[in-house]
MINUTOR-368451 format. One record per residue (C-alpha): y negated, x negated, z. Coordinates in Angstrom, 1 decimal. Example, Ala and Ser with C-alpha at 12.3 -4.5 7.8 and 13.67 -1.06 7.14 Angstrom:
// residues 2
4.5 -12.3 7.8 $
1.1 -13.7 7.1 $
// end
This chain:
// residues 378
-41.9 -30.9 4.3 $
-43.9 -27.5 4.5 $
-42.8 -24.4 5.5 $
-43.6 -23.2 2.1 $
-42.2 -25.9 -0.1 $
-39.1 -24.9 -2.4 $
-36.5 -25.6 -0.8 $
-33.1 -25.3 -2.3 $
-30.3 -23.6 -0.4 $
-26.4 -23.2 -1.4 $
-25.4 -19.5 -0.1 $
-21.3 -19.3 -0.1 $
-20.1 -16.2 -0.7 $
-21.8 -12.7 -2.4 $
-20.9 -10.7 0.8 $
-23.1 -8.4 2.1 $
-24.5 -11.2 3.9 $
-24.8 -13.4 1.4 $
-26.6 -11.8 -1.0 $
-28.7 -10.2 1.6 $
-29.6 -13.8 2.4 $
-30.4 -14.4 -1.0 $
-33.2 -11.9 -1.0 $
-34.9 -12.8 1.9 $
-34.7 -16.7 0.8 $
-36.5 -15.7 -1.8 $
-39.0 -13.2 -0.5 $
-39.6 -16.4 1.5 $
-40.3 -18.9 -1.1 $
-37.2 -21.1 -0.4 $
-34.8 -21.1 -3.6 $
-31.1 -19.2 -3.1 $
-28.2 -20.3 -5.5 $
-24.6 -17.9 -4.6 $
-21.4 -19.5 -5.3 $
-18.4 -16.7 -5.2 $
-15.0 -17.8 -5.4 $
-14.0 -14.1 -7.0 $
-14.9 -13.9 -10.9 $
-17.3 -10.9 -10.0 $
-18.6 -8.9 -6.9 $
-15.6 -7.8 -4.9 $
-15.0 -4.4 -5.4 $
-12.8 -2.2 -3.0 $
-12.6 -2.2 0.5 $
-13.8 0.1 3.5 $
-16.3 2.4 4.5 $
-18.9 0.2 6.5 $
-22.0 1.4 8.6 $
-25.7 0.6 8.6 $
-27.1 0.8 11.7 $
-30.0 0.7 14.5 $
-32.0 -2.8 13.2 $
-30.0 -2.9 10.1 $
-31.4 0.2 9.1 $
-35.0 -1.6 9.3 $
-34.0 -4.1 7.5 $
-32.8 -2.0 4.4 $
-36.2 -0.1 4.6 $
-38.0 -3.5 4.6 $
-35.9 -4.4 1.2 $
-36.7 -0.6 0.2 $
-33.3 0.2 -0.2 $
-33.1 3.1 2.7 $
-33.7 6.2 0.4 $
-31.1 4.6 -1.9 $
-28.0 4.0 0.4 $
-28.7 7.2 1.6 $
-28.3 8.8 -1.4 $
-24.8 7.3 -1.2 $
-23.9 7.8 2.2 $
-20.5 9.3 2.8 $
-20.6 12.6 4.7 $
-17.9 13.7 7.0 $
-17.8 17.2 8.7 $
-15.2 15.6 11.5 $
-12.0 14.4 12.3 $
-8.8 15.1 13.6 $
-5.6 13.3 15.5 $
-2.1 13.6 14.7 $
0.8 12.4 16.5 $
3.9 10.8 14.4 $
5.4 14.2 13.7 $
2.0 15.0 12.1 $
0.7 17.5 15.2 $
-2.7 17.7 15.7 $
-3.9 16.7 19.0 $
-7.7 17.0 18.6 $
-10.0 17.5 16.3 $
-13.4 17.3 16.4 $
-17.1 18.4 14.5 $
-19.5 16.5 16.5 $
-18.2 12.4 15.9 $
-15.5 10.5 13.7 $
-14.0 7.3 14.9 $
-15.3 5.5 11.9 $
-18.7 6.4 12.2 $
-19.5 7.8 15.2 $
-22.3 10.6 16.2 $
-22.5 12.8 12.6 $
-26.1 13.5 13.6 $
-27.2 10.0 13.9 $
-29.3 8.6 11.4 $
-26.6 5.6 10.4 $
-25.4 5.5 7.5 $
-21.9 5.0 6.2 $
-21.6 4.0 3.1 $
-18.5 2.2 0.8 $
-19.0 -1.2 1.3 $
-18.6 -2.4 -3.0 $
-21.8 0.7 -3.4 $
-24.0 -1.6 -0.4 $
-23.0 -4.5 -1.8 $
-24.2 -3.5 -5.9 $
-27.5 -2.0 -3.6 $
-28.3 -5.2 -2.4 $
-27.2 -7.5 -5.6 $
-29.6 -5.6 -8.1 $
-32.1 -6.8 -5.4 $
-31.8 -10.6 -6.3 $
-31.7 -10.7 -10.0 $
-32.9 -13.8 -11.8 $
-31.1 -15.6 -8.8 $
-28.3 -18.0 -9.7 $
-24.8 -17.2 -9.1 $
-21.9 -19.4 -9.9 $
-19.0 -17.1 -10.0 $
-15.1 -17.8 -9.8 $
-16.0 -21.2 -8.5 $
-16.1 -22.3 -4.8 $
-17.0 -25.6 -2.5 $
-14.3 -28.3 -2.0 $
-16.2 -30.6 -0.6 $
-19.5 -31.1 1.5 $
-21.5 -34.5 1.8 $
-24.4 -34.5 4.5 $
-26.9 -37.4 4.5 $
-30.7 -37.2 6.1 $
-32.4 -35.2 3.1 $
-30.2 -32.9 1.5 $
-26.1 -32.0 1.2 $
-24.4 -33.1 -2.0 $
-21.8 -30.5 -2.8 $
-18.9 -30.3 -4.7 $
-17.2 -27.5 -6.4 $
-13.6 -26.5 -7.8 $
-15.5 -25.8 -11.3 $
-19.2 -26.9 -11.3 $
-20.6 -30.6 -11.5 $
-21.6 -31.8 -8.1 $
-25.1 -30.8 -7.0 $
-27.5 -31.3 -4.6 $
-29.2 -28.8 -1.9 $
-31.5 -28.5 0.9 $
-29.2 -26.4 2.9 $
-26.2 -24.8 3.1 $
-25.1 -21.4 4.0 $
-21.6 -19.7 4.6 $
-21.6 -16.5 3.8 $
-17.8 -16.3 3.0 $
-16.0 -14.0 5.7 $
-13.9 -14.7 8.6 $
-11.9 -17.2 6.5 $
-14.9 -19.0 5.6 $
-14.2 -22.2 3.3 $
-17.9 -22.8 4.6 $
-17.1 -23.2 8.3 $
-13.5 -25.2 7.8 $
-15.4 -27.7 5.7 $
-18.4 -28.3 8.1 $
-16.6 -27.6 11.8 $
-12.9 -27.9 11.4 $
-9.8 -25.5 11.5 $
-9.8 -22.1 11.4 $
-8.1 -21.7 13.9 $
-10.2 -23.2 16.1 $
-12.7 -20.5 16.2 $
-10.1 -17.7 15.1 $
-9.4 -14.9 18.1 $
-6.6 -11.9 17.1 $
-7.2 -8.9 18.4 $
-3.6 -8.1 18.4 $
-3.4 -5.7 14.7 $
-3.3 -6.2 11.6 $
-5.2 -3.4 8.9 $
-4.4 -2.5 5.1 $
-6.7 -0.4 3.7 $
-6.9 0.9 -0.2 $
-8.3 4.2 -2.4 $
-7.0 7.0 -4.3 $
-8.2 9.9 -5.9 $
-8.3 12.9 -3.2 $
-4.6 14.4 -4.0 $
-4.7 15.9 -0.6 $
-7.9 18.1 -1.4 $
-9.3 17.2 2.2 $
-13.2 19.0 2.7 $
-15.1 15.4 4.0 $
-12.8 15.0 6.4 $
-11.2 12.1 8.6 $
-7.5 12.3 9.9 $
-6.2 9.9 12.0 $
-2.9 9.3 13.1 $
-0.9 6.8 15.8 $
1.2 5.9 17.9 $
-0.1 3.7 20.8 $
0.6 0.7 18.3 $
0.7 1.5 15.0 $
-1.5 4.0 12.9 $
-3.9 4.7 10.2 $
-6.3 7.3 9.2 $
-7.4 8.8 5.6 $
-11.1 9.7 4.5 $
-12.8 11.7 1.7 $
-15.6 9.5 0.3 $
-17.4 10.2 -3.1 $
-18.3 14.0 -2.4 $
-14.5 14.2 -1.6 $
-13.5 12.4 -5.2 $
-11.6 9.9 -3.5 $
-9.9 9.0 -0.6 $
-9.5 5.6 1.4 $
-6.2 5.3 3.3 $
-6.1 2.9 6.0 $
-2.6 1.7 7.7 $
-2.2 -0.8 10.4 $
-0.1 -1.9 13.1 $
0.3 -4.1 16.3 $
1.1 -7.3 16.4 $
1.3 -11.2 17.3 $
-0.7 -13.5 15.1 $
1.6 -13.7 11.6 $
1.8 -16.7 9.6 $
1.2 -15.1 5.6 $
-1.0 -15.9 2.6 $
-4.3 -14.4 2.3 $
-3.8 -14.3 -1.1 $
-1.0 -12.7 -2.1 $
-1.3 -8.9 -1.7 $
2.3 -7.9 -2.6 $
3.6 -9.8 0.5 $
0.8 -8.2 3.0 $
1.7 -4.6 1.4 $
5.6 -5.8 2.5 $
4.0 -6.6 5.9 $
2.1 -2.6 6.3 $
5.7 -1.2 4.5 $
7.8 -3.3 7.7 $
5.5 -2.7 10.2 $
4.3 1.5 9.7 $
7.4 3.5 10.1 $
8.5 6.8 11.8 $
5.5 8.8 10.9 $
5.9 12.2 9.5 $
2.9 14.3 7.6 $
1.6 12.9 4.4 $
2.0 9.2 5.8 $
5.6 8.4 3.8 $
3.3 8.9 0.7 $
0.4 6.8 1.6 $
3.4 4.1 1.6 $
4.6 5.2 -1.8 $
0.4 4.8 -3.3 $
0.0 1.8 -1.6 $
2.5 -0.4 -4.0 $
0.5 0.8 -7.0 $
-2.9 0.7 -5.4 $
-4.8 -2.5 -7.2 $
-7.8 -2.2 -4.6 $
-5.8 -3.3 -1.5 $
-7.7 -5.2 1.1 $
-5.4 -6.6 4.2 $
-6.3 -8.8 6.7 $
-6.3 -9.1 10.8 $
-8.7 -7.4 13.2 $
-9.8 -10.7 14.8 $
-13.2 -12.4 16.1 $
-14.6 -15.4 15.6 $
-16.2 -17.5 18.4 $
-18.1 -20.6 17.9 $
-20.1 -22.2 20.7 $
-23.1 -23.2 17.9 $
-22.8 -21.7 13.9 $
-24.9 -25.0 12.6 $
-24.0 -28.3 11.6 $
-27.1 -30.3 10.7 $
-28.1 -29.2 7.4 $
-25.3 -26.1 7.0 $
-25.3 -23.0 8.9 $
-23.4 -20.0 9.3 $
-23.9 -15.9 8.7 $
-22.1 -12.8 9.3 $
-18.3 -12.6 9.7 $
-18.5 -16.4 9.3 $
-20.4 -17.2 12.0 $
-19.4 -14.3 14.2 $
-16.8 -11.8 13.1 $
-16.9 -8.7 14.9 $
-14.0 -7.3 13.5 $
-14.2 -4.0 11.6 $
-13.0 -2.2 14.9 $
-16.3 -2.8 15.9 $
-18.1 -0.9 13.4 $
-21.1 -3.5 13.6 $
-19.9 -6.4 11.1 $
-22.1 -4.6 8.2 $
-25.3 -4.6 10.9 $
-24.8 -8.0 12.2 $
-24.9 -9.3 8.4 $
-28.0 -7.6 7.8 $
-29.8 -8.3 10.4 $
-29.0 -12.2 10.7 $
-29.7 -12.7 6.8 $
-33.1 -11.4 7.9 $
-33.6 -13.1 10.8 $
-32.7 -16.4 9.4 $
-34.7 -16.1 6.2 $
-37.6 -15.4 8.1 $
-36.8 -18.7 10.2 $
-36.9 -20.8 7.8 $
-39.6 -19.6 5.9 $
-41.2 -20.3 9.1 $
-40.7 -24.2 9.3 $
-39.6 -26.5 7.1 $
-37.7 -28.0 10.2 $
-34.3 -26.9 9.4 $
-32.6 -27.5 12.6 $
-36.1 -25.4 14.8 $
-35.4 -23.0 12.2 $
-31.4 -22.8 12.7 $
-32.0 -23.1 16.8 $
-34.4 -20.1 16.6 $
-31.8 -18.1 14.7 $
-28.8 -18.6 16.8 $
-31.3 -17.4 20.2 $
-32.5 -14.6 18.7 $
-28.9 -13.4 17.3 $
-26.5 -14.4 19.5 $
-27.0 -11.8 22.4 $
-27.5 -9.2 19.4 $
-23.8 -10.6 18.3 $
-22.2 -11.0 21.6 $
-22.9 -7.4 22.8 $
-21.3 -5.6 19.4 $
-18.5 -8.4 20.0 $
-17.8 -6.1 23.2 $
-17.0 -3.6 21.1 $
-14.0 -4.5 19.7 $
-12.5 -5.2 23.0 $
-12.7 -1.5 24.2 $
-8.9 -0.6 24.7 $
-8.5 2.3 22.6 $
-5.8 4.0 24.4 $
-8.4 4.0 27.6 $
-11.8 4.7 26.0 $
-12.1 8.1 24.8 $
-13.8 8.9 21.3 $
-17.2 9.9 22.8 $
-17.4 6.6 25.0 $
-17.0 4.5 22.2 $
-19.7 6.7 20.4 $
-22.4 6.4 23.4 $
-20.9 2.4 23.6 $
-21.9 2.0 20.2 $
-25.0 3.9 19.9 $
-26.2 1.5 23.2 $
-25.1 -1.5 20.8 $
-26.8 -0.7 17.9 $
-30.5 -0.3 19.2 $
-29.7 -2.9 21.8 $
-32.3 -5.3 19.8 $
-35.9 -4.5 18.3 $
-35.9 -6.2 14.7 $
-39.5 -6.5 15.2 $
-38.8 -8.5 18.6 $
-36.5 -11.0 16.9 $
-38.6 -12.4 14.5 $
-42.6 -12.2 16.7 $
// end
């Protein structure tokens, strides 16, 4: 097998780094099919950031000038305490995004994602359907799905999020690889009832907390609530119970928080999960490999989970357009990526009661340009 024969590879999941992939599979002259357990692309979610390496690698797909055109521009932030007193403010960074003269950009995570799916049309995507079952044997992977007839592939790629279906089927348990970071996070939109001028506020406790941000030229807000707390047993799926969890859990605050409570049960956008990590000593399993919060959740107190996609859908693209040796190509991947990975890891660890705002700024600002995209892939 060549380097440039057409080879066939199952993507799972339309994340950022999935599609992404997608892309660069193609630009490669390998052959992407997505398969998205979600009916459409997932709309919702949070703010993200594009950063250092990533940024190159939106240029490269010429998509720079376009998610700029969207980015979401803050003036600053502020703290409150419960009562709703401010303790700082500042005009200079913002937790979520860092140094507001950098050249990142922040951008709503569903307005990336439609940026970099117009970018793979005439690919195949086999929506509200997933993988139940993955059969390896010396030429290919037979797969089979909830919906589809089973097919066969070249390779296989989980794209599908720090729950990844991908990565039980191929290396076992969840929780094997699964790391809590001790909080749990809730976040959902509304239209900007406060009338806040691009603005983030921020509010906590020492354990619990949240924060609200204009986005949309200050059309809408996202309103983010979380809490501390051992690892919870709950269903992924069913958003009425993890609003029940934020309701428990985010009490005693004054200002405008009582009302973000009230918005949330009606909110139909509502995104929950746990600020944890995932560790795995390798990401492949002979013919099926792993990308993004899959292979090596940052957690989105990092700020680098959007970057990391990016950059390892490139990297690995350009790998395997490289060799038609799939396990070179995976080995070559995982070097290049994995001190990339481990250093925004660090991130998330940063104990946010100790490291002031403008540490973690110049922390993350180290992180992001601590690889040269051009270096990964010579």
């Amino acid at each position: 097998m060549t380097a440039a024969s057409n080879r066939t590879v199952l993507i799972s999941g339309s994340s950022i780094a999935g599609t992404a992939l997608a892309y660069w599979l193609r630009e490669q002259g390998l052959t992407p099919v997505v398969v998205e357990r979600a009916p459409r692309l997932r709309r919702g979610g949070q703010a993200v950031d594009v950063r250092g390496a990533a940024l190159q690698v939106l240029r490269r797909m010429g998509l720079e000038d376009r998610a700029n055109a969207l980015k979401n521009h803050t003036n600053g932030m502020s703290m409150l305490d419960p009562e709703g007193n401010e303790v700082f403010r500042s005009e200079e960074f913002a937790l979520s995004s860092g140094s507001l003269d950098s050249d990142d950009i922040e951008i709503l995570r569903e307005d990336l994602v439609d940026l970099v799916h117009e970018r793979t049309q005439g690919i195949e995507y086999l929506f509200d359907d997933s993988i139940t079952a993955l059969h390896q044997e010396a030429d290919g992977v037979t797969v089979e799905f909830e919906r589809a007839a089973p097919r066969r592939f070249d390779l296989v790629v989980g794209a599908d999020g720090l729950h990844s279906n991908t990565r039980k089927l191929a290396f076992g348990p969840e929780s094997d690889y699964l790391n809590h970071l001790g909080t749990y996070l809730g976040v959902f939109s509304q239209e900007n009832y406060l009338g806040l001028d691009k603005w983030q506020t921020w509010f906590n406790d020492g354990i619990t907390g949240g924060a609200v941000m204009t986005v949309r030229d200050n059309a809408e807000l996202r309103i983010y609530l979380g809490f501390g707390s051992d690892p919870i047993e709950y269903d992924y799926r069913d958003v009425q119970a993890q609003k029940q969890l934020v309701a428990d859990h985010v009490t005693g605050f004054g200002w405008e928080v009582p009302g973000f409570l009230e918005r949330m049960w009606k909110a139909d956008d509502f995104y929950f999960d746990a600020m944890a990590q995932i560790r795995m000593d390798t990401w492949s399993a002979g013919r099926v490999t792993l990308i993004g919060d899959a292979a090596h959740c940052a957690a989105p107190i990092s700020g680098q989970g959007t970057s990391l996609a990016l950059v390892g859908a490139y990297v690995l693209a350009l790998e395997l357009g490289r060799t038609g040796d799939h396990e070179l190509a995976f080995a070559r991947y995982e070097r290049r990526m994995r001190p990339f990975v481990e250093v925004n890891q660090a991130l998330a660890l940063l104990d946010p009661q100790e490291t002031p705002p403008e540490v973690r700024t110049a922390r993350t600002d180290e992180a992001k340009n601590a690889v040269d995209l051009d270096a990964l892939v010579d």
